[in-house]
N, C-alpha and C positions, 0 to 999 in steps of 0.2 A: 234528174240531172245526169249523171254519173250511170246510174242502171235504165233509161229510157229504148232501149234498142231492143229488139226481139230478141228473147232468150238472156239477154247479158243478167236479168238478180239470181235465173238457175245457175249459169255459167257459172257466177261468184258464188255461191252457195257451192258446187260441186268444186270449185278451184279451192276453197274455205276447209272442205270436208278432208280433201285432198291432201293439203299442207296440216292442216292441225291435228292428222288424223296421224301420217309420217311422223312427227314433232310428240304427239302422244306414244305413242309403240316407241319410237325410240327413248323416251324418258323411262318408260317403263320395263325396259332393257336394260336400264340404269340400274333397277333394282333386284330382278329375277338375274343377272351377269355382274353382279356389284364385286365378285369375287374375283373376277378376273379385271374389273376395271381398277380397283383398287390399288392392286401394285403398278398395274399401267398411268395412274394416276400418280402415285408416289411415285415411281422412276422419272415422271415429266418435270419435279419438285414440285409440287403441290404442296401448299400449306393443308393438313388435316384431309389427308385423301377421300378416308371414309365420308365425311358431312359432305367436300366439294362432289363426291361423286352421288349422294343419296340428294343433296340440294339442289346437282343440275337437273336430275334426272324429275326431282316434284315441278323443279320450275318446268320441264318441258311438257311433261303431265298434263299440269295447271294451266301453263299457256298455249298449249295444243286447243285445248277444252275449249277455252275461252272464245280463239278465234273460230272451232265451229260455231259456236253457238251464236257467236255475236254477242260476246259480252266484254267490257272493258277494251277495247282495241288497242286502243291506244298504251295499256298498258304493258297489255301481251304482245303486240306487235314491238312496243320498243326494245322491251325484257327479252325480248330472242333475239332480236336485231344483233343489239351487243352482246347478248350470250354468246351466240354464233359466230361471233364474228374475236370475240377473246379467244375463244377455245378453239378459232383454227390456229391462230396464232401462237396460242402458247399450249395446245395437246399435238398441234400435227404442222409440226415445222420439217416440212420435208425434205426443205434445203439443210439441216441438222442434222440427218442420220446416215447410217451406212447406207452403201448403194440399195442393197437387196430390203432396203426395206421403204425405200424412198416412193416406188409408184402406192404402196398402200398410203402411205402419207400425206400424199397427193392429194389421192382418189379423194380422203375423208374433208383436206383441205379445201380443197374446191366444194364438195358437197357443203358445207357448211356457208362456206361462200354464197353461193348459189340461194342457198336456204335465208341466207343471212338478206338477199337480195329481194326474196317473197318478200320476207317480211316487213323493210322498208316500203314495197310497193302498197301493203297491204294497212302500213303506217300515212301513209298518204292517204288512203281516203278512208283512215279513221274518223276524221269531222262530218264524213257524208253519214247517210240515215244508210243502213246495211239492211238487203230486204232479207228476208226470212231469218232473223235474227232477235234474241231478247233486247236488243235496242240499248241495252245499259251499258253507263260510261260515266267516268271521271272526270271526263272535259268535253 
């Protein structure tokens, strides 16, 4: 259905590798940089800097993983969706800071945005079969 066309289950397999591979490395930033994210975290008022910073960073880990592999979509696609899509809003409100620090805020903003927008697409055809994939899911 959905993968029928020349080339499109590599395409998606390379788009998959792509996105959850970014989504992994940056989780895992999370924790070899937890030192610097932490007061970065605390300044934005974070409840419990440390856990939210070591917790996004497993969730993005985990659900980077997942969507290579093609396991659970639906769960990891949702779980970033809204990860992504809190943490532009409440780590990188760039309309909230000083000037000289606003296009960095941006920059991450939108990235996150953007990110946040895979993942929805990639939440849509979680009920399809995903070729080269372990096939496992929750729904």
């Amino acid at each position: 259905m959905a993968f029928e066309t020349a080339g499109a289950a590599e395409l998606f397999l390379l788009a998959r590798l792509l996105f959850g591979g970014v989504l992994a490395f940056m989780g895992l930033n999370h924790f070899t940089g937890a030192e610097g994210m932490i007061p970065y975290a605390e300044a934005k008022g974070l409840p419990a800097p440390a856990a939210s910073v070591y917790g996004s960073g497993g969730l993005l880990v985990f659900s980077g993983l997942l969507i290579i592999v093609g396991a659970y979509p639906v769960v990891a696609a949702g779980a970033l969706a809204v990860f992504l899509l809190v943490s532009a809003v409440a780590m990188h409100g760039f309309w909230a800071v000083p000037e000289e620090q606003q296009q960095d805020e941006m920059t991450q903003f939108l990235k996150n945005v953007a990110m946040a927008g895979g993942a929805l697409a990639l939440l849509s055809l979680a009920g399809t079969a995903w070729p080269y994939s372990l096939g496992l899911g929750a729904f």
